[in-house]
C-alpha positions as a Markdown table, in Angstrom:
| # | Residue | x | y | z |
|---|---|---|---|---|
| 1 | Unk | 1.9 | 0.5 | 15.4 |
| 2 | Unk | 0.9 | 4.0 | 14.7 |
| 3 | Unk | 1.0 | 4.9 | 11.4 |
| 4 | Unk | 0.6 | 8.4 | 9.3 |
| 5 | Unk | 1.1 | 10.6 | 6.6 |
| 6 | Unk | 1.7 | 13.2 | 8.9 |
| 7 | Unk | 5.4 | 14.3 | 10.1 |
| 8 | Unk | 4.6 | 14.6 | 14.1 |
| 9 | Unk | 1.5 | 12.4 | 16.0 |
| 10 | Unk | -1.0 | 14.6 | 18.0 |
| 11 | Unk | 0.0 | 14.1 | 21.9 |
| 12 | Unk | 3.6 | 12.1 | 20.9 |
| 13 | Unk | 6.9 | 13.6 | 20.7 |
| 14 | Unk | 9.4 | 11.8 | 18.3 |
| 15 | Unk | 12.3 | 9.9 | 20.4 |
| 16 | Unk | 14.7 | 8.4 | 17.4 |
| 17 | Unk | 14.4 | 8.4 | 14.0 |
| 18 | Unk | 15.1 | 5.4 | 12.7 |
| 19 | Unk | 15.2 | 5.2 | 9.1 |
| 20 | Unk | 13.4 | 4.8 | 6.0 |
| 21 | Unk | 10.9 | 1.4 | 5.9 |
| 22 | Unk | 9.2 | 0.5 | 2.6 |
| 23 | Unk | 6.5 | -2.4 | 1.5 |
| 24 | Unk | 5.7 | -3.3 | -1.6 |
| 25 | Unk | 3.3 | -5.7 | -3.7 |
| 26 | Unk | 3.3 | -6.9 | -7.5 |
| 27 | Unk | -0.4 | -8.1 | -8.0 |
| 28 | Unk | -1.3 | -9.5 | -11.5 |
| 29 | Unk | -4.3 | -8.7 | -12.8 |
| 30 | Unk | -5.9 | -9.2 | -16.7 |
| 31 | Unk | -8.5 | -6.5 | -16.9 |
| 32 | Unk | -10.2 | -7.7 | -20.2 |
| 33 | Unk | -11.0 | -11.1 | -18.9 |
| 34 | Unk | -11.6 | -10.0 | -15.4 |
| 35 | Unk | -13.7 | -6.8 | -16.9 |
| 36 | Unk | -15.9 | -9.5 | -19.0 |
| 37 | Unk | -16.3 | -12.2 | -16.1 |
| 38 | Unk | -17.4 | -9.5 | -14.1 |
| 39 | Unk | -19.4 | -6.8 | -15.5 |
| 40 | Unk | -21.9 | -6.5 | -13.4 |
| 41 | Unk | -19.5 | -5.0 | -10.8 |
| 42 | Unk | -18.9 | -1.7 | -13.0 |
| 43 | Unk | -22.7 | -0.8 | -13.3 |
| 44 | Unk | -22.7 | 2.6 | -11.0 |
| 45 | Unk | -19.1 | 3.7 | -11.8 |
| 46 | Unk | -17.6 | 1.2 | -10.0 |
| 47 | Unk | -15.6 | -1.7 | -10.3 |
| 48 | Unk | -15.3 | -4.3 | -7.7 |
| 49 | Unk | -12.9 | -6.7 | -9.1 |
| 50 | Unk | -10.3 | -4.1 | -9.3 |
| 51 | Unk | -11.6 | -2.0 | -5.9 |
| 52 | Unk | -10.9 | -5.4 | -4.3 |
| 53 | Unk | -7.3 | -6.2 | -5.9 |
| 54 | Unk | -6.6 | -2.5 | -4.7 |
| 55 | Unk | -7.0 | -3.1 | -1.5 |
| 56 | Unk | -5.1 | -6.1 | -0.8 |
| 57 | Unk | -1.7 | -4.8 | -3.1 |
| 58 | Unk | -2.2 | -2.0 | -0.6 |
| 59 | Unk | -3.0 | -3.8 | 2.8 |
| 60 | Unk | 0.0 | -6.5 | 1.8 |
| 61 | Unk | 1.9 | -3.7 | 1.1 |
| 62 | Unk | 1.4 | -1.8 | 4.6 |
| 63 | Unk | 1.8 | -5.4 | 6.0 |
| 64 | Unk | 5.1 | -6.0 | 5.0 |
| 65 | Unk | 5.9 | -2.0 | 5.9 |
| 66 | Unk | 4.8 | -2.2 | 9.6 |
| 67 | Unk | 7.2 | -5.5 | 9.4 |
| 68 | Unk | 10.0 | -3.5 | 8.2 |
| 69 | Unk | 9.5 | -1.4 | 11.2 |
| 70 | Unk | 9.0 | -3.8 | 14.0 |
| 71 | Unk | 12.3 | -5.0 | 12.9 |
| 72 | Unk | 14.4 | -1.7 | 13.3 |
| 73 | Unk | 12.4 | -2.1 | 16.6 |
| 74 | Unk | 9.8 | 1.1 | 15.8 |
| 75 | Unk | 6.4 | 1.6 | 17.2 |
| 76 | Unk | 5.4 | 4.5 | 14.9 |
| 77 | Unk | 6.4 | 5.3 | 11.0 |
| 78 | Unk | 5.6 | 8.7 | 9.9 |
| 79 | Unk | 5.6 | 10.8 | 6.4 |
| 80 | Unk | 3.8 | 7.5 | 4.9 |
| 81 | Unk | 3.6 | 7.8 | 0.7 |
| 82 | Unk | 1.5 | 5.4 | -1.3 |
| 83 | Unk | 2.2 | 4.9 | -5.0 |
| 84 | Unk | 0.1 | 2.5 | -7.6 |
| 85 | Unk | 1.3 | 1.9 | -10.9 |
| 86 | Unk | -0.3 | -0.2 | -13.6 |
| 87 | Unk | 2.2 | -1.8 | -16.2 |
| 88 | Unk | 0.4 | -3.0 | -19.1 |
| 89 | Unk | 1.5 | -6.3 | -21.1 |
| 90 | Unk | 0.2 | -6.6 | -25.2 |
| 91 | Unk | -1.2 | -10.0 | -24.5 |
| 92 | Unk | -3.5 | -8.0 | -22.5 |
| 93 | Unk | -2.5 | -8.8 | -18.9 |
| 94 | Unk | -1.5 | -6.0 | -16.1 |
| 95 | Unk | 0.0 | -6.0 | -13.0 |
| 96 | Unk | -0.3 | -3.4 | -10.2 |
| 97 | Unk | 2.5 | -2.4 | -8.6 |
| 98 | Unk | 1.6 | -0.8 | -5.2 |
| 99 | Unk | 4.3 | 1.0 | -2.4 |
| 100 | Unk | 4.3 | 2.5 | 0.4 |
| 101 | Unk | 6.9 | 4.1 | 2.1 |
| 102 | Unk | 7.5 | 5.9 | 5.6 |
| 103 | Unk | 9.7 | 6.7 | 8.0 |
| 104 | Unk | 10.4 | 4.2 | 11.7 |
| 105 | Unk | 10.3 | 6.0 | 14.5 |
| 106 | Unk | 10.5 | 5.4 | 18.6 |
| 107 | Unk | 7.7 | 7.6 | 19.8 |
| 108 | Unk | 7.9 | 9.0 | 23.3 |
């Protein structure tokens, strides 16, 4: 599956369009007790934990995307978008809502 943020893919010409595809992924995260149990990871401007949460809300995310298109029986999606939002709780907790969306195409 060929997948880009760009409209067209270098050497392919678009067959069908066929329609919007979307994934997304709700990942809970409390970043005072995660911060504490793991402050050695944001020595250096960086911060593991949450580097590491990232990236699976955002490879489950393409995951269940590329799904999306196999089903309307794509082999490319195009015009990809990634959004990340953080909703924050009182009690302290957060969750990280990640999607991506694109558009399934037949290549040719």
């Amino acid at each position: 599956m060929i997948v880009t943020t760009t409209e067209t893919v270098e050497g392919k010409k678009v067959g069908r369009y066929l329609g919007l595809v979307h994934g997304e992924t709700i990942y809970g995260m409390n970043i005072i007790k995660d911060f504490f149990a793991s402050i050695t990871d944001v020595i250096g401007g960086r911060a593991g934990v949450y580097e590491d949460g990232l990236r699976k809300a955002r490879d489950n995310a393409l995951s269940e995307m590329e799904g999306n298109a196999v089903k309307l029986g794509a082999d490319g999606i195009i015009g990809l978008k990634y959004d990340a939002e953080v909703i924050s709780f009182a009690q302290g907790g957060h969750m990280l809502i990640y999607t991506v969306t694109g558009t399934a195409v037949k290549l040719s």
